[in-house]
C-alpha positions in Angstrom: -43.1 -12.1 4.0 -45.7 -15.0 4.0 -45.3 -16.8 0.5 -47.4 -19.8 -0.7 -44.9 -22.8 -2.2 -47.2 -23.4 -4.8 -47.7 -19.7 -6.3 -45.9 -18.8 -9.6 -45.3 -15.0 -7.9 -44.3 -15.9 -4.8 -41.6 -17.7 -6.1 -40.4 -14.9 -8.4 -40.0 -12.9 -5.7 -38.3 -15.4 -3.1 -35.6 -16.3 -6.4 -35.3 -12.2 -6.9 -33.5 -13.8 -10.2 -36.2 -12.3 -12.6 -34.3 -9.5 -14.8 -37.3 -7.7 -15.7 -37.8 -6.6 -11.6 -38.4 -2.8 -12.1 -39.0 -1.3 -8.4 -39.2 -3.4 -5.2 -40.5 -1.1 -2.4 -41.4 -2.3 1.4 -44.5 -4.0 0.3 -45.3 -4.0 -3.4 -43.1 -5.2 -6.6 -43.5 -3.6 -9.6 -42.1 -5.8 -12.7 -42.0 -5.2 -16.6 -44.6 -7.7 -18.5 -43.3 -10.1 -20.8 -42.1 -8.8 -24.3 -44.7 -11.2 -26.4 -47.7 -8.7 -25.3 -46.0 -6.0 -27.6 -47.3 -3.3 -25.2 -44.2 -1.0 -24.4 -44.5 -0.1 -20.5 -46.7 -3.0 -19.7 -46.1 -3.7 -16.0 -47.4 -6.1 -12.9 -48.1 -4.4 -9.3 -47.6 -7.9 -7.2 -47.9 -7.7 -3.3 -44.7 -8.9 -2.2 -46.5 -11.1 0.2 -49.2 -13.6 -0.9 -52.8 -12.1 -0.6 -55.3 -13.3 -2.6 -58.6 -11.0 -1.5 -58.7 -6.8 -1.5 -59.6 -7.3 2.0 -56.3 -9.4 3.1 -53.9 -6.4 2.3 -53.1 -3.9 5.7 -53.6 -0.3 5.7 -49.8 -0.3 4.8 -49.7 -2.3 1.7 -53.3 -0.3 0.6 -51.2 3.3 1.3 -47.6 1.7 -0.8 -50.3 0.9 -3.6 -52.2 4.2 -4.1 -48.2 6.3 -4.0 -47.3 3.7 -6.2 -49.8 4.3 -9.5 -49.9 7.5 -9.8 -45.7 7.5 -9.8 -46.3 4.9 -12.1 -48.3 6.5 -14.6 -46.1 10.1 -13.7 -43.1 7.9 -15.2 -44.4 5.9 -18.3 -45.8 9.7 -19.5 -42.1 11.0 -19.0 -40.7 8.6 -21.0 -43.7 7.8 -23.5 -46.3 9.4 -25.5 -49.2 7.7 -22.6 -52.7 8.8 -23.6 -54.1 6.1 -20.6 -52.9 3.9 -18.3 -55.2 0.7 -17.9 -55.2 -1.1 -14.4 -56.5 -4.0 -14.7 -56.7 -6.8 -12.0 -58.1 -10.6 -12.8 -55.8 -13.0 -10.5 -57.7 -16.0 -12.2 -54.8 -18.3 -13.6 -52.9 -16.8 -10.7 -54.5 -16.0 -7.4 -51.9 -13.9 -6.0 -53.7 -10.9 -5.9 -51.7 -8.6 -9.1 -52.3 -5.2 -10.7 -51.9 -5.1 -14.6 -50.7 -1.8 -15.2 -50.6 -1.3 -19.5 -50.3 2.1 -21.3 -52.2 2.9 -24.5 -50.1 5.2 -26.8 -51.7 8.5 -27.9 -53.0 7.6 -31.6 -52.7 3.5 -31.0 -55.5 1.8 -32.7 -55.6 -1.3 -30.1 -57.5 0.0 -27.4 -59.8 -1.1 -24.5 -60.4 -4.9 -24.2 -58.4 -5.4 -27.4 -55.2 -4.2 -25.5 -56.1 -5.4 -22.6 -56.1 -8.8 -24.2 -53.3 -8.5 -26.6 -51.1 -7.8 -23.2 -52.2 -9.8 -20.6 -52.7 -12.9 -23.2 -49.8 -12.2 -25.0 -52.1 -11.8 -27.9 -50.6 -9.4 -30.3 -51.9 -9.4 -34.3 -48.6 -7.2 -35.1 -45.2 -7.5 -33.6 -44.5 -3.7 -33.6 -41.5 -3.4 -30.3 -38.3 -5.4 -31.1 -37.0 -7.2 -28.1 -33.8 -4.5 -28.3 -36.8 -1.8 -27.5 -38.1 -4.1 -25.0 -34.9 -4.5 -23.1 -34.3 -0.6 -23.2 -37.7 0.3 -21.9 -36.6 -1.9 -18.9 -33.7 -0.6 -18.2 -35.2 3.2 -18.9 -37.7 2.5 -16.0 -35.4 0.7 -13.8 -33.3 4.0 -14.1 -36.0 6.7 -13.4 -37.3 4.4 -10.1 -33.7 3.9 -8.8 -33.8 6.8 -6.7 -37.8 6.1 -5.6 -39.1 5.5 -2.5 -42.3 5.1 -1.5 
């Protein structure tokens, strides 16, 4: 894998030391978003190598991407009550090219860009998922992709 020595992700994935690594499959990572967004489910989508364009990533990596979000979203609706699953890309503060992937509960009043805000900004008005519910919903996901591949 190509990684750039200056880019936050690349590291993360050369150090594979990051507990919250959900699924790792031939080209994409999928890891749990950090526990001060408050948004149960919140992933990242990173390309394992560093791309920074739509137009950089192969056929291969496109294909591993489009099995990858529907399984996704298949899972998180298993194991929560999902009404939508938000994919949201900026790769702004980091130009590794990243998918935000964050659910929206059935009857949640944060919704839209409010969510989309409160998660990737870690902006949250109400800190409504302990970090004990945070850790499970790791390891719950991490259990129902052990068996996946893609």
């Amino acid at each position: 894998m190509n990684h750039s020595n200056s880019c936050p992700i690349c590291e993360k994935h050369k150090l594979k030391l990051n507990t919250s690594l959900i699924f790792e499959g031939k080209c994409w990572s999928l890891y749990a978003g950090p526990y001060e967004s408050h948004v149960p489910g919140y992933l990242y989508l990173e390309p394992l190598r560093h791309v920074e364009y739509w137009g950089e990533l192969t056929t291969e990596e496109l294909l591993e991407m489009a099995k990858a979000i529907p399984l996704v979203e298949k899972i998180l609706m298993k194991q929560f009550p999902i009404e939508r699953l938000y994919i949201v890309t900026i790769s702004e503060a980091v130009r590794h090219l990243h998918l935000h992937l964050i659910p929206r509960m059935k009857e949640q009043e944060v919704k839209g860009i409010s969510l989309i805000t409160q998660a990737t900004q870690q902006k949250a008005n109400v800190g409504w998922v302990s970090q004990d519910q945070y850790e499970q919903c790791i390891l719950l996901l991490k259990t129902e992709f052990e068996n996946i591949s893609l």
